[in-house]
KOLGUVEX-649593 format. One record per residue (C-alpha): z, y, x. Coordinates in pm, 1 decimal. Layout:
// residues N
pz; py; px
Z; Y; X $
...
***
This chain:
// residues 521
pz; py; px
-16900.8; -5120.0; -8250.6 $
-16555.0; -4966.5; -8403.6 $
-16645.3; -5108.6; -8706.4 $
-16668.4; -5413.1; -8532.9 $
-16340.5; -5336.8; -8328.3 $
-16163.2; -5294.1; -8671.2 $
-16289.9; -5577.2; -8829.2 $
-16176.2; -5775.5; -8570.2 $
-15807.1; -5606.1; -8524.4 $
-15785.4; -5679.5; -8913.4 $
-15846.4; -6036.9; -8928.0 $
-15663.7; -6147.4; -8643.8 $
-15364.0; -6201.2; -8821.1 $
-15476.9; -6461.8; -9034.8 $
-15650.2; -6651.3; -8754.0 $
-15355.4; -6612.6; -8492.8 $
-15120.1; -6739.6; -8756.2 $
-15413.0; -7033.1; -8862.4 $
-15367.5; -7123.7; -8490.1 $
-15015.3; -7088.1; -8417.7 $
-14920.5; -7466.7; -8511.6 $
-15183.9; -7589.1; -8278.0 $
-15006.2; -7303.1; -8023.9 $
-14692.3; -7386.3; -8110.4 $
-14672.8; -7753.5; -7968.8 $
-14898.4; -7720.3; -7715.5 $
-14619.2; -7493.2; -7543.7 $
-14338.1; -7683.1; -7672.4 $
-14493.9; -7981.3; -7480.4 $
-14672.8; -7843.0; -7183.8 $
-14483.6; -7931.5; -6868.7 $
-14338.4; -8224.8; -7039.2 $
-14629.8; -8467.6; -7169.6 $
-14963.6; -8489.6; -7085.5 $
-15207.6; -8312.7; -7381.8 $
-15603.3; -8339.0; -7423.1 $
-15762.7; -8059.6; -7378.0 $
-16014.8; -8192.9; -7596.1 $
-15761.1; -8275.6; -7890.8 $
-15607.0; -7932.9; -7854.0 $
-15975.6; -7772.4; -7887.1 $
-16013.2; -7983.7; -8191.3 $
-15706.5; -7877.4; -8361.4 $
-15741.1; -7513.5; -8301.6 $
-16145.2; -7527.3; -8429.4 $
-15990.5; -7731.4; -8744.0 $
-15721.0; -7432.9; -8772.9 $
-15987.3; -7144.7; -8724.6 $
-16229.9; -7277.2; -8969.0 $
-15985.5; -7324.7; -9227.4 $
-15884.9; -6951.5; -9183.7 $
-16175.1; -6849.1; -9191.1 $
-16271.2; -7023.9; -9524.8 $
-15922.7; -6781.8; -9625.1 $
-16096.4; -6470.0; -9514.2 $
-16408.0; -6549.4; -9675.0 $
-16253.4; -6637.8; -9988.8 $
-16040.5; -6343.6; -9982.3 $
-16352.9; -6178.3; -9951.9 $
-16441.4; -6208.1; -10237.8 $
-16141.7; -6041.2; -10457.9 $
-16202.0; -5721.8; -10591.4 $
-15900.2; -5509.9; -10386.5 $
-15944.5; -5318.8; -10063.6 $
-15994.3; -5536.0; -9749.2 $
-15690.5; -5402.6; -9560.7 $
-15491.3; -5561.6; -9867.3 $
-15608.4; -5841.0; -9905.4 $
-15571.1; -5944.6; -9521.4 $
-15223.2; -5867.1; -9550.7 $
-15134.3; -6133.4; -9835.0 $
-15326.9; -6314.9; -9657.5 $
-15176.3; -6306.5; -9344.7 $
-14838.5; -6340.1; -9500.8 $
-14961.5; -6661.0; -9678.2 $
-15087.7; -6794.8; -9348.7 $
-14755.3; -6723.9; -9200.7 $
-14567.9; -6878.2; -9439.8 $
-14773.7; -7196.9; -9434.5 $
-14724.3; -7265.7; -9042.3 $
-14341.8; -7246.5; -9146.0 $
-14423.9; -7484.5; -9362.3 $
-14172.9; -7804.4; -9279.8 $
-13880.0; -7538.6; -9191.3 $
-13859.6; -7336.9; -9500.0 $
-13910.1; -7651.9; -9678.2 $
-13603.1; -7827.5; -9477.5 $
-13423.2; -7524.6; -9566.2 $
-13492.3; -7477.6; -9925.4 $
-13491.6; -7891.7; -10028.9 $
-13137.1; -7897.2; -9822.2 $
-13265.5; -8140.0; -9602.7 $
-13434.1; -8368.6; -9825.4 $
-13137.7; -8350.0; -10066.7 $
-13326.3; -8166.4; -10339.8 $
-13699.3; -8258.1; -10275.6 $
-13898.4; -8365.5; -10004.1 $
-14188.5; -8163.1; -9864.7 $
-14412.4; -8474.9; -9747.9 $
-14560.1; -8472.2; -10157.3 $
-14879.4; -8291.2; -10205.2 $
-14724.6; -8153.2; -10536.3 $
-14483.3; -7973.2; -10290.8 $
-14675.7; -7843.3; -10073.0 $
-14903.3; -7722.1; -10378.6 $
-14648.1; -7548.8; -10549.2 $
-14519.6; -7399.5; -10217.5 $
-14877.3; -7221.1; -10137.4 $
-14843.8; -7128.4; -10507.4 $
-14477.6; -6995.1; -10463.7 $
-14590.2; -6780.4; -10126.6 $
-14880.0; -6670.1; -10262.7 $
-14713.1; -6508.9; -10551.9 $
-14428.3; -6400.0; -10287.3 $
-14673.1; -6236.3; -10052.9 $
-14848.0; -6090.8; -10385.8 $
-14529.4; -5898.9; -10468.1 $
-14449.5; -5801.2; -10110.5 $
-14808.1; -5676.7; -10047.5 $
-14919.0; -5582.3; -10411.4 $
-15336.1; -5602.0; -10303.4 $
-15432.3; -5436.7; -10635.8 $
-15259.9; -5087.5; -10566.0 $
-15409.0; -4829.4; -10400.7 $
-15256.7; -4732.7; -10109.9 $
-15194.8; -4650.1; -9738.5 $
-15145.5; -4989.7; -9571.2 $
-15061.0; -5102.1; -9186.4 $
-15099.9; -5431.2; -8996.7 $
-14885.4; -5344.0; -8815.3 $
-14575.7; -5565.4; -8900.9 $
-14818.6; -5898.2; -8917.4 $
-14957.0; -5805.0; -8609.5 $
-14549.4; -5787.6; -8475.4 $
-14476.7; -6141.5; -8631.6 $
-14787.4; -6227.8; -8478.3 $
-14707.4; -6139.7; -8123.3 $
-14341.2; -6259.7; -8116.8 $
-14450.8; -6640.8; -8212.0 $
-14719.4; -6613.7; -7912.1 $
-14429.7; -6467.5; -7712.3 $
-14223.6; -6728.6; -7812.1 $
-14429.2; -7040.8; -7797.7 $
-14553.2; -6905.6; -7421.3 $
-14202.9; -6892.8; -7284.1 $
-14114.3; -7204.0; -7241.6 $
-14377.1; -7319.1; -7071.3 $
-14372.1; -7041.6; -6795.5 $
-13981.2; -7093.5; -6738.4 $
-14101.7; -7477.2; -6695.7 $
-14348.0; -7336.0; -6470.5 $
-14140.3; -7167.1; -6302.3 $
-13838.0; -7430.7; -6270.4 $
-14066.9; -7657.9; -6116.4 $
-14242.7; -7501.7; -5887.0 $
-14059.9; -7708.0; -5601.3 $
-14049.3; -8020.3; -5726.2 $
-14207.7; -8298.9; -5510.1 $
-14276.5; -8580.3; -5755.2 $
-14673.1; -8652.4; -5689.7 $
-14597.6; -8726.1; -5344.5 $
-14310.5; -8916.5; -5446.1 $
-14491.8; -9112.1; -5675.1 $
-14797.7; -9180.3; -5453.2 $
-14575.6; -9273.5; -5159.0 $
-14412.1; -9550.0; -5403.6 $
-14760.7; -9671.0; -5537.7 $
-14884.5; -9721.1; -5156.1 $
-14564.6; -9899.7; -5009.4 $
-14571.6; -10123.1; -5296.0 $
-14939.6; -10207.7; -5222.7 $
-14859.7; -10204.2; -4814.6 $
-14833.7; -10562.7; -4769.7 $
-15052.8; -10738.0; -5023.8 $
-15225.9; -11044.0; -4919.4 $
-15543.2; -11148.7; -5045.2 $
-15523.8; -11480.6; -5253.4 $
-15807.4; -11596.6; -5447.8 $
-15797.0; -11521.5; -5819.1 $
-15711.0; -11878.7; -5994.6 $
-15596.8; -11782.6; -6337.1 $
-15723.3; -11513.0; -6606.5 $
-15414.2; -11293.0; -6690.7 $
-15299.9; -11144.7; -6977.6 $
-15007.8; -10911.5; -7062.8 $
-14944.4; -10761.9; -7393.8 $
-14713.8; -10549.0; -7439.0 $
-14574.9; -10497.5; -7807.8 $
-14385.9; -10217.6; -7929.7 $
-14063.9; -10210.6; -8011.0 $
-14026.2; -10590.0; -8093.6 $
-13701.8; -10686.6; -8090.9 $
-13540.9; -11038.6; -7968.9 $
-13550.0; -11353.3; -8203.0 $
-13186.7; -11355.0; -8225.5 $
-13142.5; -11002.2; -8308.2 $
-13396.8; -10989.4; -8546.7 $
-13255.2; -11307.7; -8720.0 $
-12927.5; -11128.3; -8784.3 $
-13031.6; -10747.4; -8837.9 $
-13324.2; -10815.6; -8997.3 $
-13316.7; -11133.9; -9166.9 $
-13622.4; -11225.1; -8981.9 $
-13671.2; -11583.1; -8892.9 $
-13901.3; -11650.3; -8619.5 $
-13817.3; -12001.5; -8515.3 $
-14185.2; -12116.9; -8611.3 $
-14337.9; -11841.3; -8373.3 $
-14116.6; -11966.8; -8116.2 $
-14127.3; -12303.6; -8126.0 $
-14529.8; -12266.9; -8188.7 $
-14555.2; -12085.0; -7855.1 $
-14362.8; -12284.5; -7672.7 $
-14617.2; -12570.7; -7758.1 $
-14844.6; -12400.1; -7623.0 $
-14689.9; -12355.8; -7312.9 $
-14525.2; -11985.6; -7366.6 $
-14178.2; -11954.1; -7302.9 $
-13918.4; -11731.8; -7480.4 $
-13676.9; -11583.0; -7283.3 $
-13376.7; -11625.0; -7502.5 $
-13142.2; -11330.0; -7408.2 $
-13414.1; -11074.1; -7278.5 $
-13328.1; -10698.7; -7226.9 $
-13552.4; -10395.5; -7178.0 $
-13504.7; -10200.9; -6842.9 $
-13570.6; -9860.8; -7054.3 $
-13518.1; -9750.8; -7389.8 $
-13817.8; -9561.4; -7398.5 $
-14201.0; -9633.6; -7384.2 $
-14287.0; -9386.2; -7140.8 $
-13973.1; -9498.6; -6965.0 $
-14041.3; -9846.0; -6965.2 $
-14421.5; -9911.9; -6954.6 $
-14409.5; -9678.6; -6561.5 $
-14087.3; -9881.9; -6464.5 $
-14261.3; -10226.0; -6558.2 $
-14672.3; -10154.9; -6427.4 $
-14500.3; -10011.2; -6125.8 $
-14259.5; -10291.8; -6120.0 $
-13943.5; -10014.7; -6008.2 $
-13650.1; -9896.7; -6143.0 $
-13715.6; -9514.2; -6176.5 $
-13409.5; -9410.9; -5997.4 $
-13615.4; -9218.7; -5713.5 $
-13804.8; -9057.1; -5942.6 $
-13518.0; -8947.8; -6146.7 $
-13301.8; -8795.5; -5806.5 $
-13674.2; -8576.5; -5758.9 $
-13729.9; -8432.4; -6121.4 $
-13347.8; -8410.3; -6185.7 $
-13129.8; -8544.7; -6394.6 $
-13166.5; -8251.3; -6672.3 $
-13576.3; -8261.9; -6661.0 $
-13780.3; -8358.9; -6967.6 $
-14124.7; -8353.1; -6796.1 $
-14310.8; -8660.1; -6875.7 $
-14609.7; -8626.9; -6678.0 $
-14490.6; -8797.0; -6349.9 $
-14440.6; -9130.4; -6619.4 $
-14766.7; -9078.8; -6686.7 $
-14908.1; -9078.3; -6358.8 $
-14711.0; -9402.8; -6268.8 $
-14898.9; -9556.4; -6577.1 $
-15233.4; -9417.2; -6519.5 $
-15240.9; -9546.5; -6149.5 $
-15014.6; -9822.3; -6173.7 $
-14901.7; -10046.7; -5939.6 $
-14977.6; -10391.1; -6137.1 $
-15290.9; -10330.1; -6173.8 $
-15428.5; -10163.5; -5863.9 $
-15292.8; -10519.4; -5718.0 $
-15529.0; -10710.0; -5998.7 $
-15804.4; -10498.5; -5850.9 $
-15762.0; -10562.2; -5473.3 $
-15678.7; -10929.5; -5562.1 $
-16034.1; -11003.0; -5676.8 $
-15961.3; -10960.3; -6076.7 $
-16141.9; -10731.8; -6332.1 $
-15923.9; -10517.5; -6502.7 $
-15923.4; -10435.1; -6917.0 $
-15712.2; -10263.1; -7055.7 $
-15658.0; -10258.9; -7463.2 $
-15501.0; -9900.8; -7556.4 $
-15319.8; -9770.4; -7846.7 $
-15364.7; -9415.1; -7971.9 $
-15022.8; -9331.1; -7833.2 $
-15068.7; -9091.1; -7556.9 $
-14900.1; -9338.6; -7299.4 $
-15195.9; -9582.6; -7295.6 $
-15492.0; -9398.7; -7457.9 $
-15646.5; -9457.7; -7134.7 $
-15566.5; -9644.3; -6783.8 $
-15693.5; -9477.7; -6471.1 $
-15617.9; -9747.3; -6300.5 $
-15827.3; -9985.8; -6523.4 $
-16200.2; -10094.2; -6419.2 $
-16229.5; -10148.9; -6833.3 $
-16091.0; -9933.1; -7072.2 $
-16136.5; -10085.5; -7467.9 $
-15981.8; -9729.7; -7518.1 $
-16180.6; -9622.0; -7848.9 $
-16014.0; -9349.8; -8121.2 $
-16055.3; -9398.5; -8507.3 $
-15881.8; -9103.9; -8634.7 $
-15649.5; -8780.2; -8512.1 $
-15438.9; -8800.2; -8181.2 $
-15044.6; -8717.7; -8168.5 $
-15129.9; -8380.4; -8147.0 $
-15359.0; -8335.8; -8437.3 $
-15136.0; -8501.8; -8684.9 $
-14844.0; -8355.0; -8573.6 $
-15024.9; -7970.6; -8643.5 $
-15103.5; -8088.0; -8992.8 $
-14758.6; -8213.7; -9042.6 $
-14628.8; -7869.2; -8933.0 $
-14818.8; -7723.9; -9259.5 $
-14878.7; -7829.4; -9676.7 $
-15214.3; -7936.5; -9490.5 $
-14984.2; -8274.4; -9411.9 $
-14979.6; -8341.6; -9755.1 $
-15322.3; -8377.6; -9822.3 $
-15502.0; -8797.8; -9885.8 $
-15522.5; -8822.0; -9472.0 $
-15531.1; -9152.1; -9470.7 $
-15850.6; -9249.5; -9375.2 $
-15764.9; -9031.1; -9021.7 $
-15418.2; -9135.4; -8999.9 $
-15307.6; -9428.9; -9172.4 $
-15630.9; -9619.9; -9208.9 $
-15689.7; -9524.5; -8835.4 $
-15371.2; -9624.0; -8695.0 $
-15391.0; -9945.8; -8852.1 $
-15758.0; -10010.9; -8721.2 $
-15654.5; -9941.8; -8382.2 $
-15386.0; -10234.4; -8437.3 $
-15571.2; -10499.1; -8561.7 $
-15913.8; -10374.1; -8368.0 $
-15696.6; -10419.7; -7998.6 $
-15585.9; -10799.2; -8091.2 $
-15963.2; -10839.4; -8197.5 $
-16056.8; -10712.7; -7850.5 $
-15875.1; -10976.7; -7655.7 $
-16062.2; -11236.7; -7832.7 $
-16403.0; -11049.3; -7684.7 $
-16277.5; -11018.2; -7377.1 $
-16147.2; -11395.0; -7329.1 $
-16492.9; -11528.6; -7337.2 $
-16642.2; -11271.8; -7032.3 $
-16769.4; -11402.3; -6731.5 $
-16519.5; -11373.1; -6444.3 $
-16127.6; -11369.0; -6392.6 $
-15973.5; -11125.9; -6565.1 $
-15644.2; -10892.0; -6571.8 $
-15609.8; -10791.1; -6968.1 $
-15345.2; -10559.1; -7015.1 $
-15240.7; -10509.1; -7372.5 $
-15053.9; -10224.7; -7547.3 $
-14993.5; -10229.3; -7939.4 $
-14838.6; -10006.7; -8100.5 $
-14703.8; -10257.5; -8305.5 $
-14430.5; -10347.2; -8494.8 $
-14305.4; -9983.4; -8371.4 $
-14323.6; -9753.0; -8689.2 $
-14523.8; -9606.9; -8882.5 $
-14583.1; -9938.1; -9076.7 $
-14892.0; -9982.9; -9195.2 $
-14917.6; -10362.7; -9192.0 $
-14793.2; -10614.0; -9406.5 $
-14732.3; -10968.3; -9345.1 $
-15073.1; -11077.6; -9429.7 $
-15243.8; -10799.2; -9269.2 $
-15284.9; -10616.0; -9566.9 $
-15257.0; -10215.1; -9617.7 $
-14900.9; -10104.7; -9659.3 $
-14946.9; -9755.3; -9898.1 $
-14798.7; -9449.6; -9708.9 $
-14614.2; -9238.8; -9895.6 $
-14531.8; -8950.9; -9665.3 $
-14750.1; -8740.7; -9375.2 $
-14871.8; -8943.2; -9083.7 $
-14583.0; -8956.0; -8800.7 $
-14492.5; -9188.5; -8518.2 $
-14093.4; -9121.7; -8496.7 $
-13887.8; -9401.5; -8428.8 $
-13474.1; -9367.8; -8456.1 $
-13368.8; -9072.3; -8634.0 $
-13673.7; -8950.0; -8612.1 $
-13818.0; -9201.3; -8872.5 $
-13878.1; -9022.7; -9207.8 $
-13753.0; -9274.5; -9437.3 $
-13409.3; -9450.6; -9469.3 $
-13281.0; -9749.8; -9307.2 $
-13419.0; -10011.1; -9578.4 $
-13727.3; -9864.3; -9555.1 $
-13770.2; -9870.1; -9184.3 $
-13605.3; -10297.9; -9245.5 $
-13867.0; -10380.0; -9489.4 $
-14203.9; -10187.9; -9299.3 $
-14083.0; -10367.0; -8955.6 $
-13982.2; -10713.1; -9053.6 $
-14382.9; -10662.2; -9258.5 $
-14550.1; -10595.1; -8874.4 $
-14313.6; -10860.9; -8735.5 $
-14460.3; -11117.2; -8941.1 $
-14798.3; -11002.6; -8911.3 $
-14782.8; -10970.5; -8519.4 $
-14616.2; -11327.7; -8515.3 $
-14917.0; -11481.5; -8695.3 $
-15214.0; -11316.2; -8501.7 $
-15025.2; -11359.2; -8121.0 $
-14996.3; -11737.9; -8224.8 $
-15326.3; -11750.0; -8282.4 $
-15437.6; -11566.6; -7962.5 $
-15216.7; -11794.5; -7772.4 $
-15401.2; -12095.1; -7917.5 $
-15728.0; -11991.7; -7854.2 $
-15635.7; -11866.5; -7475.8 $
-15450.4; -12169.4; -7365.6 $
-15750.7; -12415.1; -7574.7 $
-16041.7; -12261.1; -7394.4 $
-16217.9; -12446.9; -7126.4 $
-16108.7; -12372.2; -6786.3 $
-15758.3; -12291.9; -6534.2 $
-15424.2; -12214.9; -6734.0 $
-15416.2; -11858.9; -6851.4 $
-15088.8; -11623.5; -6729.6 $
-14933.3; -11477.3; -7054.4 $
-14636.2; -11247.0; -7049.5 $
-14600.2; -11129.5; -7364.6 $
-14294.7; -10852.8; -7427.7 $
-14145.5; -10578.0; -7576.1 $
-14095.9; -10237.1; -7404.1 $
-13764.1; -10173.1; -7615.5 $
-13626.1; -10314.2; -7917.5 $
-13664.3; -10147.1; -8308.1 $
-13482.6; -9842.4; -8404.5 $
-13303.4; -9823.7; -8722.5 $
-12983.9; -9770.6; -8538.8 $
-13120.1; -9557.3; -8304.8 $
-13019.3; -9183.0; -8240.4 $
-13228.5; -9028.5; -7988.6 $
-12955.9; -8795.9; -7879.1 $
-12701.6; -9011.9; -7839.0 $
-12579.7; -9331.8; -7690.1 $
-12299.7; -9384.1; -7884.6 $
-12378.4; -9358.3; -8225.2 $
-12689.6; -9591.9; -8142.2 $
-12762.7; -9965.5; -8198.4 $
-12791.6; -10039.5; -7823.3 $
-12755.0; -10428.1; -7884.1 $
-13091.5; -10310.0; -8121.6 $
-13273.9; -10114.6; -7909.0 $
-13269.4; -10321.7; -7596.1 $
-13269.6; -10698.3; -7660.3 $
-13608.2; -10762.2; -7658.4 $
-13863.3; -11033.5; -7750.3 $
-14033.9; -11145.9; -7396.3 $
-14248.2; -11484.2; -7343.8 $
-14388.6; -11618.1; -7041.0 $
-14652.6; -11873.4; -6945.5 $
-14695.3; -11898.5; -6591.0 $
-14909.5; -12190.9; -6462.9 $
-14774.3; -12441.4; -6142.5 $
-14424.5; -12314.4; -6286.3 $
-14284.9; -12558.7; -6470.5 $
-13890.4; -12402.5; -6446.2 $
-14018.0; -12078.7; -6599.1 $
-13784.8; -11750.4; -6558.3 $
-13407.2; -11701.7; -6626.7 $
-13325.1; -11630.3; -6944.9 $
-13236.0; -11279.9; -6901.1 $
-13519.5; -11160.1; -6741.5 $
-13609.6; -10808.5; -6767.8 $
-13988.5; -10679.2; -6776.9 $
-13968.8; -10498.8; -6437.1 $
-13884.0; -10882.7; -6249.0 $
-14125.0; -11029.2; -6512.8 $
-14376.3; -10841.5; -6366.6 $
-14243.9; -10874.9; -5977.9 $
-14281.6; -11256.6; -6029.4 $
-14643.0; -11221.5; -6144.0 $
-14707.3; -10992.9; -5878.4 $
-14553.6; -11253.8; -5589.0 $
-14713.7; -11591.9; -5753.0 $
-15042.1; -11473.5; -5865.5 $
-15156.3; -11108.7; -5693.1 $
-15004.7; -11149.3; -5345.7 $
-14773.4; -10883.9; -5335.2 $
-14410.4; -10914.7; -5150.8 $
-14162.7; -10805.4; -5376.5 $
-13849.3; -10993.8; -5395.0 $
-13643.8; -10988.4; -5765.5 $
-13380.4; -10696.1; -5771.3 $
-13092.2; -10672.2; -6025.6 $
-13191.4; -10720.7; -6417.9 $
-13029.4; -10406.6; -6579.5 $
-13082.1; -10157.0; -6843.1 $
-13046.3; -9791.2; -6898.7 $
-13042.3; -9588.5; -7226.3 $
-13152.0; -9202.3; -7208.3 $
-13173.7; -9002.0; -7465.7 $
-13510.7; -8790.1; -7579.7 $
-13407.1; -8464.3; -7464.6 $
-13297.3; -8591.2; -7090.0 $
-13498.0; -8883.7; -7033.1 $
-13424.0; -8914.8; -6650.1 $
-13002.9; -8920.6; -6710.0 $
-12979.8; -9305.4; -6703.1 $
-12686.5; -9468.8; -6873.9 $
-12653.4; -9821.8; -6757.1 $
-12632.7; -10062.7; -7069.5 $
-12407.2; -10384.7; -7045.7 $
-12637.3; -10708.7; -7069.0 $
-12362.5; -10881.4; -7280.8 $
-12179.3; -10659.6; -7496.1 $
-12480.9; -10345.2; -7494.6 $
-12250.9; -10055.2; -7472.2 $
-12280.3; -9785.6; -7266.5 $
-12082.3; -9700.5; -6966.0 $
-12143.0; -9378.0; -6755.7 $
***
């Protein structure tokens, strides 16, 4: 047994520092977003049994154990600071980038040398853990405090009885009208309006428009977002709310995500589908917002690769670097094209249906080009929009307007096969929950493209309603209308407006100008 004890004391170090990227954003994020338990399981068996493929490989070189742990360990540690010593070191991107696998090679090479000289495994000598075991601690220290002062702070708050109170007085008064038309409402991300696209983008997508609107589907041609934000905008629009009550519970100054979340899982919308006689689908993406639908009787909710969190550990480390594609890339792509493919399987089921939409699509990373071909990645795996996009502006211009195209072709032909098949009208709503990003800085309102981020492309087809909706409809009234003509809920239009936040305080709302976009506190 003290054997055992001392075998154990001397390994941890490479295994706590093997798990500390998994550890790291699980506290950064707890409080704020949702996380699967199951993904964070995943990533920190994926983390443990690459350390100990280290330990056994270390093993296996002829110094004394207590030596070779200790490179070890410092090579571990070194690798989960992966992305900030390379930041450091390449200036920022200035000298060299670390998303290259011949970076992050010669990086473990560079450490490993490093920790060689610091450690020096082939002398002889008294040695102590002591100082790994330190490091060791303070990043568990670290990574744990924010969640317990989160923990703490919010130990009053009253936002799930805030929310559920909302979900049942919107649901008070529903009638019970017979379910006449199948439904459908995608929602795409980050697609911008025609117009805006036409003169940002040099995207022309007067054949889209003008093909829908054969078809019956109206553009809406001065359409703004309500939020700037997916979580934002997808629990203002299924709950068919501004998020102003919400916002005077959490405080202004809160980045906890999780009440959003709960608005989307049990939404409003679709609760209503339910109780109105429909059967509800819903089409996820593999962003965490609408991986799965509580409120859904369906979820088409399948996952081809990693989640958010499991790419975002391996982009913490070299381990980013390595061919991922076929989890990452290949996966996210997949999910794309697999969730328009679904809508087709879904059209021809017995019954009326509600078929709620989400693609995460033509919202970075781009992986699709116009003709639905691969687009190669040349960088890690990573979902940032804005500033938070790893490439320059052309780059981000060139992927979107790709997507844009692509999405344009298959949503025409969805439209045609809908509104062709035997039977009552279909409802389509098609929209964006914010516009693209290349102008966007998620920390600030004023250096953003807010003209960008919240003109949005929106189309409607609603059957027995031949005027179709004002121009400048926003999603949230979209979806009230819907709700009043088809579901028989009471909810009269309120005010179209938008609100820009930024990342870090998603619930200060900064009221957006329909005409001229700027912001105005």
């Amino acid at each position: 047994m003290p054997r055992l004890r001392a075998s154990l004391a001397a390994h941890l170090p490479a295994f706590g520092f093997a798990a500390y990227p998994t550890v790291f954003l699980v506290g950064a994020n707890a409080g704020i977003v949702p996380i699967d338990a199951g993904a964070v399981a995943q990533s920190l068996a994926v983390a443990l049994g690459a350390a100990a493929l280290l330990v056994l490989a270390a093993g296996l070189m002829p110094w004394q154990r207590d030596a070779r742990l200790g490179w070890l360990s410092l090579v571990v540690l070194f690798c989960v600071l992966y992305q900030p010593i390379m930041a450091v070191a390449g200036l920022g991107g200035r000298l060299f980038t670390p998303d290259t696998a011949s970076a992050a090679a010669a990086f473990v090479l560079v450490i490993a040398v490093i920790a060689g000289a610091v450690v020096r495994p082939w002398a002889s000598r008294p040695r102590s853990t002591l100082a790994v075991n330190a490091a060791l601690a303070a990043l568990f220290v670290a990574s744990a405090s924010g969640p317990l002062t989160r923990a703490i702070a919010a130990g009053g708050k009253r936002w799930p009885s805030v929310v559920e109170a909302q979900l049942a007085r919107a649901l008070a008064d529903q009638s019970a009208p017979t379910p006449a038309h199948d439904i459908y409402y995608f929602v795409l991300d980050g697609f911008g309006r025609p117009d805006v696209l036409q003169s940002q983008y040099g995207l022309d997508l007067s054949e889209f428009v003008n093909g829908l609107a054969g078809k019956g589907v109206r553009v809406a041609a001065s359409a703004q977002s309500n939020y700037a934000q997916t979580y934002l905008s997808l629990a203002s629009t299924l709950n068919m709310t501004y998020l102003d009550d919400l916002a005077g519970v959490v405080g202004a100054d809160a980045r906890d995500r999780r009440p959003l979340r709960h608005l989307i899982d049990r939404n409003t919308l679709m609760t209503a589908a339910r109780r109105a006689g429909y059967r509800v689908y819903s089409i996820g993406s593999d962003y965490g917002a609408t991986q799965t639908i509580a409120a859904a009787d369906v979820c088409i909710c399948q996952r081809h690769g990693f989640d958010e969190l499991q790419s975002n550990v391996l982009a913490l480390t070299p381990l980013g670097s390595l061919p991922l594609a076929r989890w990452t890339y290949d996966a996210h792509r997949s999910k794309i094209v697999e969730g328009l493919d679904a809508v087709d399987q879904v059209r021809t089921l017995p019954g009326r249906k509600f078929v709620f939409v989400h693609v995460l699509a033509p919202h970075p990373p781009f992986v699709l080009n116009a003709d639905g071909g691969a687009v190669q990645a040349s960088r890690p795996f990573d979902i940032g929009d804005g500033d938070d996009f790893r490439g320059d502006k052309g780059e981000y211009i060139q992927g979107y307007r790709g997507q844009v195209r692509y999405l344009a072709r298959r949503l025409l032909g969805l439209v045609e096969r809908l509104t062709e098949q035997a039977g009552p009208a279909p409802v389509i709503v098609m929209h964006g929950d914010h516009g693209p990003g290349s102008g966007l800085h998620w920390n600030s309102a004023s250096a953003s493209d807010l003209r960008e981020r919240m003109a949005i492309f929106a189309a409607y087809a609603f059957p027995g309603e031949p005027a179709g909706l004002a121009p400048g409809i926003t999603p949230i009234n979209a979806a009230r209308f819907l709700a009043r003509r088809y579901l028989g809920l009471n909810m009269a239009p309120l005010e179209d407006v938008s609100y820009f936040s930024t990342k870090d305080n998603p619930y200060r709302f900064i009221q957006v100008a329909a005409a001229e976009a700027t912001a105005r506190r």
